[in-house]
C-alpha positions as CSV (number, residue, x, y, z in Angstrom):
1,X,112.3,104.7,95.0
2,X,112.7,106.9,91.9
3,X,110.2,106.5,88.5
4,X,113.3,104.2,87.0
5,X,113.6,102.1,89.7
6,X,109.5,101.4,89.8
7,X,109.6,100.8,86.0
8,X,112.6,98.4,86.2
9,X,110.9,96.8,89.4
10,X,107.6,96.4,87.0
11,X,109.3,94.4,84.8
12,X,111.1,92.6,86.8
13,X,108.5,91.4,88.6
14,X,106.2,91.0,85.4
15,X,109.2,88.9,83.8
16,X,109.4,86.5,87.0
17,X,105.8,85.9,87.7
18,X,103.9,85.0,84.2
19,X,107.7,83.5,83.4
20,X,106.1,79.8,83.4
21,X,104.7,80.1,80.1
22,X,107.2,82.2,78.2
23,X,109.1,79.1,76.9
24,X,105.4,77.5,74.9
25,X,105.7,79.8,71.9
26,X,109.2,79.7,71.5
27,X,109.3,75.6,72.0
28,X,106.4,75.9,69.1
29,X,109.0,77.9,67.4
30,X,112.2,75.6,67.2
31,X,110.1,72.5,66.9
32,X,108.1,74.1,63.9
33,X,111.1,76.1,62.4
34,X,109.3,79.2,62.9
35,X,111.1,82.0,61.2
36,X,108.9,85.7,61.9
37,X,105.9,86.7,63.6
38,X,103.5,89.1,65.5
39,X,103.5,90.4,68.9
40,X,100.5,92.3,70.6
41,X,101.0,93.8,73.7
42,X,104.5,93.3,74.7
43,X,104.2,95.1,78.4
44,X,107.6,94.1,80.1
45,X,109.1,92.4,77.1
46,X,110.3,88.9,79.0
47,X,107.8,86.8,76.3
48,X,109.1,88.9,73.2
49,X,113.1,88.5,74.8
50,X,112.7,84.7,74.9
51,X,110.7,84.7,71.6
52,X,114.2,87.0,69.9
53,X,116.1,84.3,71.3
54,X,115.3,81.7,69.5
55,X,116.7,83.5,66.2
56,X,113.1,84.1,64.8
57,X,112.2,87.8,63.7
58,X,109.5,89.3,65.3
59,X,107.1,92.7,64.9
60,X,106.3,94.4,68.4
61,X,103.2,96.4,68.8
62,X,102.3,98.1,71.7
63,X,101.1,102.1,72.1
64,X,102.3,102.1,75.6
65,X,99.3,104.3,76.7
66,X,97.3,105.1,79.4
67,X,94.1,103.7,79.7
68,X,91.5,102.9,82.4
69,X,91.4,101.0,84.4
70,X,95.2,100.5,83.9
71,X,97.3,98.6,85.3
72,X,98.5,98.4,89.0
73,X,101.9,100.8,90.0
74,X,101.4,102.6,86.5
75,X,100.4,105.9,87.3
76,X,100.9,108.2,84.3
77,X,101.6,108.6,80.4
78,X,105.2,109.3,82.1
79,X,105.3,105.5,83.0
80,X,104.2,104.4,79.9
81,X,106.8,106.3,78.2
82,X,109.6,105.2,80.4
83,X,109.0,101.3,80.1
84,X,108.5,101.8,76.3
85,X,111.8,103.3,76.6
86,X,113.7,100.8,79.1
87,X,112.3,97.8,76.9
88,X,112.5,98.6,73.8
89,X,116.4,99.8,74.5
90,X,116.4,96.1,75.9
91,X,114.4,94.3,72.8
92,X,116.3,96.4,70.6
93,X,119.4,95.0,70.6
94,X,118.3,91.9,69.0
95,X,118.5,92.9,65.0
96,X,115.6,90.7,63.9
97,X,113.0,93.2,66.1
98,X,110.7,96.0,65.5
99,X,108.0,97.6,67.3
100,X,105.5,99.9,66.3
101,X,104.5,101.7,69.1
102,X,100.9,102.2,67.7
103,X,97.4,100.6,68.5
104,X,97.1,97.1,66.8
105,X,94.3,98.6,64.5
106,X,96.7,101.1,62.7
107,X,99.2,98.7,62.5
108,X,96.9,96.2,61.0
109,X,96.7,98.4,58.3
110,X,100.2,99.3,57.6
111,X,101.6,95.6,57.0
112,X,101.7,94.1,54.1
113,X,99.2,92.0,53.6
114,X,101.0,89.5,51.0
115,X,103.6,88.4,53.4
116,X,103.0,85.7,55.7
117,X,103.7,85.1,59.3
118,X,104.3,81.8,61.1
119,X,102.5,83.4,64.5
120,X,100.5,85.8,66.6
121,X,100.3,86.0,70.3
122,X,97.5,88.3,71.4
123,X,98.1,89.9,74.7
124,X,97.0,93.3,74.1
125,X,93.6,95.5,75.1
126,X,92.0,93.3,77.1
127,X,88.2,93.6,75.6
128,X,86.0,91.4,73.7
129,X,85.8,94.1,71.1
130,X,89.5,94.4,70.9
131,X,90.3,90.8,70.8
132,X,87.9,90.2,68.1
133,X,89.4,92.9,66.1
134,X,92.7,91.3,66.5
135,X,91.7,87.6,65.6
136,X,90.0,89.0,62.8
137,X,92.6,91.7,61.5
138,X,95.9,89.4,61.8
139,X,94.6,85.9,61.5
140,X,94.5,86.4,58.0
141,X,98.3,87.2,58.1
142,X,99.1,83.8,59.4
143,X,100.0,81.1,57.5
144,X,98.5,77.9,57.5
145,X,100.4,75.8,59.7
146,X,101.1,78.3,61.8
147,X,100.0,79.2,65.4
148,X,97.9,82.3,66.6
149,X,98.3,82.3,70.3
150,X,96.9,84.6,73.4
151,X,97.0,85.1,76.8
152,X,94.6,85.3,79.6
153,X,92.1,82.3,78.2
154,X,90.1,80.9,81.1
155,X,91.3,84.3,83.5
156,X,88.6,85.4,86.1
157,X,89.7,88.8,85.4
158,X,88.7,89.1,81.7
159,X,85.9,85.8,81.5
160,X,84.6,87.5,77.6
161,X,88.3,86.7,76.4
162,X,87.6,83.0,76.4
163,X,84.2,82.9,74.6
164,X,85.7,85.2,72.3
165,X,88.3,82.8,71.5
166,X,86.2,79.6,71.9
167,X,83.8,81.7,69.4
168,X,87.1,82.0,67.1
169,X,88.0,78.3,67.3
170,X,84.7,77.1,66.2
171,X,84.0,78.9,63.5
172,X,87.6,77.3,62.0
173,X,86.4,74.4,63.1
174,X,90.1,74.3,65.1
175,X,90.9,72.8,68.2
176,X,92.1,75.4,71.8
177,X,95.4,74.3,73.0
178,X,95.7,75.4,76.9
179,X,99.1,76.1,78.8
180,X,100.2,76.9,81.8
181,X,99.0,80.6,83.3
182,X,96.2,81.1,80.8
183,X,98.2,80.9,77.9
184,X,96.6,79.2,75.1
185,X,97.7,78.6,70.9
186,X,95.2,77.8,67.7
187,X,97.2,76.0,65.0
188,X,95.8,77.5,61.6
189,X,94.2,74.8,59.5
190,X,92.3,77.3,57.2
């Protein structure tokens, strides 16, 4: 198997197996009339696809680096660069996407700050530094009403995520809403 077919195997099986919650932010998003939001850590694009397919704009960030431990079958910066390459040709093709192929906390700083989203879904660096940076930096960029989602709540993989966001909740004094396969969505009262 050549480096292409492995990437587009990746996905594949990526898109197939966390598929069961990929339609709980876009449901949110036609019953809400959700028009533009955030997207950390788009990976295999499946979630950001079926997010574009609701009509509803949306801002991609994800370096597509290396890092340890990494994840399983991705081997090299070579990897990286080849899914970037094979989703983003994919995710690209809707006109109401853009990704910024950057770490969330540069990105942070280069939106502006005055426009409003109606979402976030954090799926990105999977550390309790990193996702309090994230709820911190881009909650403010939501509007109220709207919905600041993540993945990997209650996972016995990454158990800091869901005190971090339990920590999050409670100081808004706002209420975790769990989905299927660790998926979970904070409507924004403040």
């Amino acid at each position: 198997m050549n480096r292409l077919q492995k990437i587009k195997a990746i996905i594949a099986d990526t898109n197939k197996n966390y598929a069961p919650y990929y339609d709980v932010l876009p449901n949110l998003i036609k019953e809400h009339g959700y028009k533009a939001g955030i997207e950390i850590g788009v990976f295999c694009g499946g979630h950001a696809k079926k997010i574009l397919e609701t009509g509803c704009g949306l801002i991609g960030i994800d370096p597509y680096q290396m890092y340890e431990p990494g994840m399983p079958l991705m081997d090299s910066q070579e990897d990286w660069d080849l899914l970037c390459s094979v989703v983003n040709a994919d995710l690209m093709e809707f006109d109401n996407y853009y990704h910024f192929r950057y770490d969330s906390d540069i990105v942070h700083k280069k939106l502006n700050l005055e426009y409003l989203h109606d979402f976030i879904f954090i799926d990105g660096w999977h550390t309790k530094e990193q996702l309090t940076k994230d709820l911190e930096n881009y909650s403010p960029l939501i509007r109220e009403g709207g919905v600041i989602a993540c993945h990997d709540y209650n996972h016995p993989t990454f158990p800091d995520l869901t005190a971090v966001i339990d920590e999050f909740a409670a100081k808004h004094q706002a209420k975790v809403n769990i989905g299927p396969l660790h998926f979970i969505h904070i409507e924004k009262t403040w």
